[in-house]
C-alpha positions in Angstrom: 0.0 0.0 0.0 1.2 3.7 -0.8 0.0 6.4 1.2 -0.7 9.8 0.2 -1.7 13.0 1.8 -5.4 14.2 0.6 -5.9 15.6 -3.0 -2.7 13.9 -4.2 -5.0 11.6 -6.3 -2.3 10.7 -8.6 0.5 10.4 -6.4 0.8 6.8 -6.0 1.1 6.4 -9.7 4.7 8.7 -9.5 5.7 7.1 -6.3 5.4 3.3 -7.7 7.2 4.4 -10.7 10.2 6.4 -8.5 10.1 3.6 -6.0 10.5 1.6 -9.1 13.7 2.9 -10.4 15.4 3.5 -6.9 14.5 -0.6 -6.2 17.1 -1.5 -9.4 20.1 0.5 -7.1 21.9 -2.5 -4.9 23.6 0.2 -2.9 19.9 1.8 -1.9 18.5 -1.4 -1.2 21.6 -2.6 1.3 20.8 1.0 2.9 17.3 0.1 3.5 18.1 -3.7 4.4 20.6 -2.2 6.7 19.0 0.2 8.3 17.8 -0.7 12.0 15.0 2.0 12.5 12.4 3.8 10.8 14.8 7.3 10.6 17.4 5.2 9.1 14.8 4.5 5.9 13.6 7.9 5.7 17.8 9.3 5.6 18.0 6.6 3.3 14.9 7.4 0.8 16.1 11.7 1.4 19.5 10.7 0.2 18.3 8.3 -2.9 15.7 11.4 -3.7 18.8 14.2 -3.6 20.6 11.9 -5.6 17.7 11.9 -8.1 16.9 15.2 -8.2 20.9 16.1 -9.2 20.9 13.3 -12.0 18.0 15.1 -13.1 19.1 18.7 -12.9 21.8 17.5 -14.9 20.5 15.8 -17.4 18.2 18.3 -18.0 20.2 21.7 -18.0 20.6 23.2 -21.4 23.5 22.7 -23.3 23.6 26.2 -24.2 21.4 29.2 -23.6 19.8 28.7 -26.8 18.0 25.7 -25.1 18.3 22.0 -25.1 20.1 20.0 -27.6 16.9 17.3 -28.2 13.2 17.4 -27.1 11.4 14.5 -26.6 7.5 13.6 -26.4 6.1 10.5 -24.6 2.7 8.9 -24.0 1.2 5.8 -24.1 -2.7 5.0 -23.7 -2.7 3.9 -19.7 -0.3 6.9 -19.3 1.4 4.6 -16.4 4.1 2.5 -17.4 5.6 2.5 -21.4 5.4 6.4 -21.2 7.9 7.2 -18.5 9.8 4.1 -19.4 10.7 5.7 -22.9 11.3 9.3 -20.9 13.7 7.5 -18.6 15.6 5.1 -21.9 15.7 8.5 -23.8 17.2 10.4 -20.7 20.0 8.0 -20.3 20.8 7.2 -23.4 21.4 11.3 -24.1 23.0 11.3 -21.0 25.7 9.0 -22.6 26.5 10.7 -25.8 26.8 13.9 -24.5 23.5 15.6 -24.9 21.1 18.1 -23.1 17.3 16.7 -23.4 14.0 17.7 -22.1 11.2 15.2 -22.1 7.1 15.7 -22.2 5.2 13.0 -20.6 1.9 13.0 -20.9 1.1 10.2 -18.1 -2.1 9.6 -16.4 -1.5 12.2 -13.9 -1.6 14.8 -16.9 1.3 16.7 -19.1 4.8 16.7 -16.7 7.7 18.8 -18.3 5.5 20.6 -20.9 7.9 21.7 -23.9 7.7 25.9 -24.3 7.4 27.4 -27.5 11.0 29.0 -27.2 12.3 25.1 -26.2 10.7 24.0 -29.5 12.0 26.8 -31.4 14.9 26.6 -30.8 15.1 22.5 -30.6 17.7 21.1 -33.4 15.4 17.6 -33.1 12.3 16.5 -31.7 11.1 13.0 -31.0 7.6 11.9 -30.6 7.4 8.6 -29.6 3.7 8.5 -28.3 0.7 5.7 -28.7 -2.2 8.5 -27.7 -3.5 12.0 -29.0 -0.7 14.5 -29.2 -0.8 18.3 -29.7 1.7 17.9 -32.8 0.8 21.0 -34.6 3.2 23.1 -32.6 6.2 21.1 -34.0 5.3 22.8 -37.7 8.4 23.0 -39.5 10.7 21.3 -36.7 12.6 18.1 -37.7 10.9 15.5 -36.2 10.6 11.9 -35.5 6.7 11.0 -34.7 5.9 7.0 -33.7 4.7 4.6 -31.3 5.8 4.8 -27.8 7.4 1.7 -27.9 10.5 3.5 -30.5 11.2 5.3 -27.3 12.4 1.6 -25.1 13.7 -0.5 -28.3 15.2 2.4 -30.4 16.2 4.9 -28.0 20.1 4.8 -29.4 19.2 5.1 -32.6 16.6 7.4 -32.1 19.2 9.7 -30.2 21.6 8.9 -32.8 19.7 10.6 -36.0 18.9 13.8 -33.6 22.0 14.4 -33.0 22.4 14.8 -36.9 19.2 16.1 -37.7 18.4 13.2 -40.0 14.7 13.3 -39.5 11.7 14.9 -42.0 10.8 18.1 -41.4 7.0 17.8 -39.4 4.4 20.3 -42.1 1.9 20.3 -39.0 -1.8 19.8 -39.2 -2.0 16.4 -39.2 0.3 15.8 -42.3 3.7 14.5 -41.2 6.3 14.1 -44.3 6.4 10.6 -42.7 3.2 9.5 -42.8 4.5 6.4 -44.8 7.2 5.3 -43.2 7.8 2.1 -41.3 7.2 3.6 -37.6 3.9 4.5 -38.3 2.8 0.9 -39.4 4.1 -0.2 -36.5 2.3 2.1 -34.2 -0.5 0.6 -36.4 -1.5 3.8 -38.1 -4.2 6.5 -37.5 -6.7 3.5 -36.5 -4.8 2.3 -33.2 -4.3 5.9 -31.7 -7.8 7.0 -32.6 -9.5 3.3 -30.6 -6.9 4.0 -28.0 -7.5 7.4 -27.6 -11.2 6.6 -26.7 -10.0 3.7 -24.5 -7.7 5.7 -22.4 -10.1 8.3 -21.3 -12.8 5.6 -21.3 -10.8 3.6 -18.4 -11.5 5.7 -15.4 -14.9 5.8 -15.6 -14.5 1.7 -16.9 -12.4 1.0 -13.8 -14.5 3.2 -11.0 -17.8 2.0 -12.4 -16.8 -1.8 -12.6 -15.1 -2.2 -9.3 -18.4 -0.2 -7.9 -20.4 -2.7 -9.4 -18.5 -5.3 -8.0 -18.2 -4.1 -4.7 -22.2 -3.8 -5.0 -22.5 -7.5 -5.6 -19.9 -8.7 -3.0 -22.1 -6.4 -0.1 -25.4 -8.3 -1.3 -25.9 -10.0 -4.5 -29.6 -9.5 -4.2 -29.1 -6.2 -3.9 -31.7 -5.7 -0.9 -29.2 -4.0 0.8 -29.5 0.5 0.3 -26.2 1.2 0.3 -25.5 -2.0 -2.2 -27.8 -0.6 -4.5 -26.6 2.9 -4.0 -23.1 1.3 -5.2 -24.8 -0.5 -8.0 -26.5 3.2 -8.9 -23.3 5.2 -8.9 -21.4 2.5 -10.5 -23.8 0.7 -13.4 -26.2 3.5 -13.3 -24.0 6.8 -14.0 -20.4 5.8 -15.1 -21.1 1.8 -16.9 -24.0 4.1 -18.7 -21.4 6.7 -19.8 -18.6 4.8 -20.4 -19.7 4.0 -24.5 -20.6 7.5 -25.0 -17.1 8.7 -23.8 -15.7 6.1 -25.9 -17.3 7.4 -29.1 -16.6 11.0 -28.1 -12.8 10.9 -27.4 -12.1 8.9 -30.7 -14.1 11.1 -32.7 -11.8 14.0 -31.1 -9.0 12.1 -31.5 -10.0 12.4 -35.6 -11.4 15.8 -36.0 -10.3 17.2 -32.8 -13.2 19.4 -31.2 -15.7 19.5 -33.6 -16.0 15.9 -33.5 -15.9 15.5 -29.6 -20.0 16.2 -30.0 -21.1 14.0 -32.5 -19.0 11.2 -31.0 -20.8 11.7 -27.8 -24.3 11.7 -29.3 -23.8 8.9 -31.7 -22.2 6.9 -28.7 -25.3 7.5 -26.7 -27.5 6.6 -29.4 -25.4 3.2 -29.3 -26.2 2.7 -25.8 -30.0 3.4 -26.4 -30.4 1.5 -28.9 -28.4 -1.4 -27.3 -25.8 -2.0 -29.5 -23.1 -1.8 -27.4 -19.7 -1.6 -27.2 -19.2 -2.7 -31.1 -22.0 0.6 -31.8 -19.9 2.9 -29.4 -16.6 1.7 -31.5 -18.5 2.4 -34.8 -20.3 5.8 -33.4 -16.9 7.4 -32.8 -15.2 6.7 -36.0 -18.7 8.1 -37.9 -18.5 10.9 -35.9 -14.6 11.8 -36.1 -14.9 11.8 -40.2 -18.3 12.7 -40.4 -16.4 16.4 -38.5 -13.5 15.7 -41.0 -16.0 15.8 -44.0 -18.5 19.0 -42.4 -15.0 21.0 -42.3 -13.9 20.6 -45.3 -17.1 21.1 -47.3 -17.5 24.3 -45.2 -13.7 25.6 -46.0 -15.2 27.7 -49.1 -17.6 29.7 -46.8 -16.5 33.3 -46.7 -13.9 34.3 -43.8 -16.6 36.4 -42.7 -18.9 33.6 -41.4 -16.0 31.8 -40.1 -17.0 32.4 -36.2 -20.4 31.1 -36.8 -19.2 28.3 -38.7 -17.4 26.9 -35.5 -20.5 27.7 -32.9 -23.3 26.8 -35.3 -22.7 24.7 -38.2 -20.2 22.5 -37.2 -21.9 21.2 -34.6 -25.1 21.0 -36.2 -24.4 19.4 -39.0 -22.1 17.1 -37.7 -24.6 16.0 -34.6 -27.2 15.6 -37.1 -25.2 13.8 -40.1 -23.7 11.1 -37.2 -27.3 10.9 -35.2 -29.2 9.9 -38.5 -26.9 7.4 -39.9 -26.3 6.2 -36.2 -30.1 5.6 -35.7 -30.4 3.9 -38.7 -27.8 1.2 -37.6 -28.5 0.7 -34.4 -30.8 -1.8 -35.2 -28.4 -4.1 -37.0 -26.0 -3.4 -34.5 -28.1 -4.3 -31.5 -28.9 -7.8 -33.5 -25.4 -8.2 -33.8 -24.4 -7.3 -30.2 -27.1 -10.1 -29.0 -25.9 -12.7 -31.6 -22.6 -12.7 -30.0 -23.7 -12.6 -26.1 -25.9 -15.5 -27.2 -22.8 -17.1 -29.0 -20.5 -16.8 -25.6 -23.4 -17.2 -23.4 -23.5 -20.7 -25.6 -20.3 -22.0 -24.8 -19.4 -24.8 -24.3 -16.5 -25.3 -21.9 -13.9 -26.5 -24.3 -15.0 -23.7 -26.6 -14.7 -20.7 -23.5 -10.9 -22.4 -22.7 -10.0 -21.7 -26.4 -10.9 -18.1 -26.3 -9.5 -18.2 -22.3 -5.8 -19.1 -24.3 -6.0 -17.0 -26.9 -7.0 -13.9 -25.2 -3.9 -15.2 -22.0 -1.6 -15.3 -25.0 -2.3 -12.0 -26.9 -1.8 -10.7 -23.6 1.6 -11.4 -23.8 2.5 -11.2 -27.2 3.1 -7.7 -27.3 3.0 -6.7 -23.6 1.3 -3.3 -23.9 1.2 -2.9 -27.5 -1.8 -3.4 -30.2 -2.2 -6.7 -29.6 -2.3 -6.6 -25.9 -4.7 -3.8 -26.1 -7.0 -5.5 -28.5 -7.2 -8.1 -26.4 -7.9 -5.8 -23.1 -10.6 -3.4 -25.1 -12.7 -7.2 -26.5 -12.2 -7.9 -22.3 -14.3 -4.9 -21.8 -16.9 -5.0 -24.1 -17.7 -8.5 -22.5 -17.9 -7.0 -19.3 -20.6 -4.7 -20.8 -22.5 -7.0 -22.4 -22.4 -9.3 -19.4 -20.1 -12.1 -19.7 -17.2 -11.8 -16.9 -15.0 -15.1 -17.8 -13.2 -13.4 -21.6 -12.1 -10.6 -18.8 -10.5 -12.9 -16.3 -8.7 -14.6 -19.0 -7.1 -11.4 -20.0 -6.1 -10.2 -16.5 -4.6 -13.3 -15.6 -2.7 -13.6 -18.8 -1.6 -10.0 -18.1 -0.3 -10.9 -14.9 1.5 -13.7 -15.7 4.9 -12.4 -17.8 6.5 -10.4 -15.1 5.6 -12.6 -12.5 6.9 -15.7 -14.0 10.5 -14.2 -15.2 10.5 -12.8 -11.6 10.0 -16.6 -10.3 12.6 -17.6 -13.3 15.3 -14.7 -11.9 14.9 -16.3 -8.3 14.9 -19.9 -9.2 17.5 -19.7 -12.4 20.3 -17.6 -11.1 22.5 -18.3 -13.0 20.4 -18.0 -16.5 20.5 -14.3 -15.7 22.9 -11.4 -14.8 23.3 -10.0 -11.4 21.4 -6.7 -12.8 18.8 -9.0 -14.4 18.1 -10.9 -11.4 17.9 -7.1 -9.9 15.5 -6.3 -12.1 13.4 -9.5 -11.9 13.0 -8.3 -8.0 10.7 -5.4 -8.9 8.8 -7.7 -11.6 7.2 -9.0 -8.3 5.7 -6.2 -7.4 4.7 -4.9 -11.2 3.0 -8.4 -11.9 0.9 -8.6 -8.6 -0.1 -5.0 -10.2 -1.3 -5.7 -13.4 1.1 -4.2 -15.1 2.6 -6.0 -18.2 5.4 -4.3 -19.4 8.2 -5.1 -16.5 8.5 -8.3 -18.6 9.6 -5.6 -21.7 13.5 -4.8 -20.9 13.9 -9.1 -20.6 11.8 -9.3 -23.9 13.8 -6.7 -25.8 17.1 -8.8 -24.7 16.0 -12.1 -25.9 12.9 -11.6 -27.6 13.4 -15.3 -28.8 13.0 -17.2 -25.9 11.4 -14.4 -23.4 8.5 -14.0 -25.5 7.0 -17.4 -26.7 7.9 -18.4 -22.6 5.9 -15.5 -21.8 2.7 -16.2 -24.4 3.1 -20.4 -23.3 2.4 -18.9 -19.6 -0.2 -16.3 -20.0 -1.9 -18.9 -22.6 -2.1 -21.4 -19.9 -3.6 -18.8 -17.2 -6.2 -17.7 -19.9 -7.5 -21.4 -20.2 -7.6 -22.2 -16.6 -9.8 -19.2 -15.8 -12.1 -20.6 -18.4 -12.0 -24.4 -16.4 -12.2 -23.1 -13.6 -15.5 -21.0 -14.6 -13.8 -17.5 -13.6 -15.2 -14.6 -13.6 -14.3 -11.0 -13.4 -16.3 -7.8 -13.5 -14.0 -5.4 -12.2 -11.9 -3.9 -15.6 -9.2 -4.4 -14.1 -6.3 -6.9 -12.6 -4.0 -7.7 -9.8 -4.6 -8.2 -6.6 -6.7 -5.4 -6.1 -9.6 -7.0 -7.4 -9.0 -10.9 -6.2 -11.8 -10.5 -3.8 -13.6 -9.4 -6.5 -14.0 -12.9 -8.8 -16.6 -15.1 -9.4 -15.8 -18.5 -9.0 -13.4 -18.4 -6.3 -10.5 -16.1 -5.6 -8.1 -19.4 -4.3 -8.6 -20.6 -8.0 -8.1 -18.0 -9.7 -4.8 -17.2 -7.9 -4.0 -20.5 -8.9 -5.0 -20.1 -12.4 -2.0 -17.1 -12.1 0.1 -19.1 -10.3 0.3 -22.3 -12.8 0.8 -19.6 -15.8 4.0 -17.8 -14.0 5.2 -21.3 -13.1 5.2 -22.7 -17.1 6.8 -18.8 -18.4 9.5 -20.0 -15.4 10.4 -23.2 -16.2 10.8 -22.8 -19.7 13.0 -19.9 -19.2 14.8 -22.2 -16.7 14.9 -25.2 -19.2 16.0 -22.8 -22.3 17.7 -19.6 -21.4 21.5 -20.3 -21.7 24.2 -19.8 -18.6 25.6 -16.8 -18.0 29.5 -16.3 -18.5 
């Protein structure tokens, strides 16, 4: 547990990642080992953050008062892990050759570090490694490098490499990068994946607080006779399950057309959830409304500069709430078959049929740990969840779960497959697996993708199948062991579900990896 003073809401999230990066120092950890009373842990944490805070101030200092050498840009769709993980890769890896850099994060806590118009003006390079909506209009004319957050953890030395020479296109701003073809962008797969993540991210909280409400209501009295169970069950199901689609369609529709779309993907979205057809409508709804804005604006463009204020407050969003609500009514119906076909279909199951999906959706857990895959897998979690079916959703938590817990187990069992700093590192995969959070298995993937990743997939495949024998279920959008209590179907079984899945990803780590010299 992390405590934090009231209205630091988000301070846990920064602590667990500082706490994090302090864990992988042996000579902090002996000081806290060592130390024989509670003053001796707070010296020792004061020290470790004065130590930080200099590494910083130095990295960060301008090369010269004309500004920093390098800007960079992260953010990923959770805004927890990948996007302060390429911050930190790209710090160090400046550090090394020489060079003053300033990073952006735009985290779930909001924008840290944001870059000033005199920084960008008078940055030689600017990288954008980011997997969510960023303000990229403002690098007009820079030289810039724009792709998936990922670029920022695998590529960071080559990444740092070509600013320092400038060998990136030149950014033309509003939404056209001279690199819209290149091979960064397919991975980041295109437009599509930002857009559908976009909506996701800002989705979560109200997918997260409304599910674990919901829960909560259940676990107090499944009946709910009990006031305050239904008052959970109100708050929860009622107010922010019932919003959740319509955010959805709004946020990717912004993503695409930026404001003018943010209302039509609301109002088509809602129109989804009226008309029942679901999260598959709300997907559909924001996309409609996003180039439905696109279209609206660019029909407008000949109107005379004159009407160009009304334009914005009038026919904009007119024309764009009324295009997107009359093509969205006329498909709801379809969609709403559609949506019941398939909860009938995984209502219909049978067993061996629900432990296929159970591996599949473990595996693609793990395939990518955080990327497209992973998240494709998460987002189908949650439009079960919504349409009533808990067990796909358990399957993908568990599988999620399972990669850095099991090369944790493998670090501790398998010395001697690993280095002293990866057996260092596997210590903190401990804590980052019981939290849900996937990518500490991504610096022992990127070293031997090989054998890390098809151990990894073989795990979470095998934790994803067992929830589905063991009839788990999950309604809570959202994994670790925060929401153990939470399960349908016993908690002991699912933990064992988790357990057996870290177990396979360590033994055939054990059985393959190669000694270390």
């Amino acid at each position: 547990m992390i405590a934090a003073s009231a209205g630091a809401n988000e301070a846990h999230l920064a602590t667990l990642s500082r706490l994090s990066t302090f864990l992988m120092d042996e000579s902090f950890r002996t000081s806290l080992l060592e130390a024989k009373t509670e003053a001796d842990i707070v010296a020792a944490i004061d020290r470790k953050e004065e130590e930080h805070k200099a590494k910083e101030e130095a990295e960060s200092a301008p090369a010269t008062k004309g500004g920093y050498d390098i800007l960079a840009v992260t953010g990923c769709p959770t805004g927890i892990a990948h996007t302060f993980m390429a911050a930190d890769a790209l710090k160090d890896e400046a550090r090394k050759q020489g060079l003053s850099i300033k990073v952006e994060t735009n985290g779930s806590g909001g924008v840290k570090d944001q870059l000033t118009p005199e920084e960008i003006e008078n940055a030689k390079a600017i990288i954008v490694t980011a997997s969510t909506k960023i303000n990229m209009d403002r690098f007009a004319g820079k030289k810039v490098h724009e792709g998936p957050v990922t670029d920022g953890i695998r590529r960071t030395k080559e990444l740092i490499e070509k600013a320092k020479t400038g060998d990136f296109p030149v950014y033309k701003g509003s939404g056209d990068s001279s690199n819209q073809g290149n091979e960064e962008k397919g991975k980041a797969g295109g437009g599509f994946y930002k857009h559908l993540m976009n909506g996701v991210s800002n989705m979560l909280p109200f997918v997260v607080g409304g599910g674990i409400l919901i829960a909560l209501s259940f676990l107090i009295d499944i009946d709910l006779d009990n006031q305050f169970a239904q008052m959970l069950m109100d708050i929860g199901g009622g107010s922010a399950f019932a919003l959740m689609i319509p955010v959805l369609a709004a946020f990717i529709a912004m993503s695409i057309a930026d404001r003018p779309g943010f209302a039509a993907g609301m109002v088509g979205g809602l129109i989804a959830v009226n008309g029942d057809a679901g999260f598959l409508g709300g997907l559909i709804a924001g996309f409609l409304g996003g180039y439905i804005a696109l279209l609206v604006k660019k029909l407008l463009a000949g109107l005379p500069q004159s009407l160009s204020g009304i334009t914005t407050i009038l026919f904009y969003p007119v024309l764009n709430i009324f295009f997107t609500g009359m093509i969205m009514l006329l498909l709801v119906t379809p969609l709403s078959a559609i949506n019941r076909g398939l909860e009938g279909w995984l209502g219909g199951m049978g067993t061996t049929n629900m432990v296929l999906l159970g591996i599949i959706l473990g595996g693609m857990m793990a395939i990518d740990m955080g990327g497209p895959i992973n998240k494709a897998a998460f987002t189908f979690g949650i439009a079960m969840i919504d349409a009533g079916n808990f067990g796909p959703h358990a399957a993908v938590m568990a599988g999620g779960m399972v990669p850095p817990l099991g090369i944790a187990l493998a670090t501790t069992f398998f010395k001697n497959k690993f280095t002293k700093q990866e057996q260092e590192a596997g210590k903190t995969n401990y804590i980052l697996g019981a939290s849900f959070i996937t990518e500490g298995a991504i610096p022992f993937a990127a070293a031997d993708p090989g054998r890390v990743i098809p151990a990894c997939i073989a795990g979470a495949a095998v934790a994803g199948g067992l929830t589905a024998v063991f009839g788990i279920g999950l309604p809570a959008p959202h994994g670790g062991i925060f929401v153990i209590a939470l399960v349908s179907g016993g908690w002991f079984m699912y933990l064992l579900a988790i357990l057996a899945g870290a177990i396979v990803t360590m033994a055939i780590l054990g059985l393959w990896k190669k000694k270390t010299v």
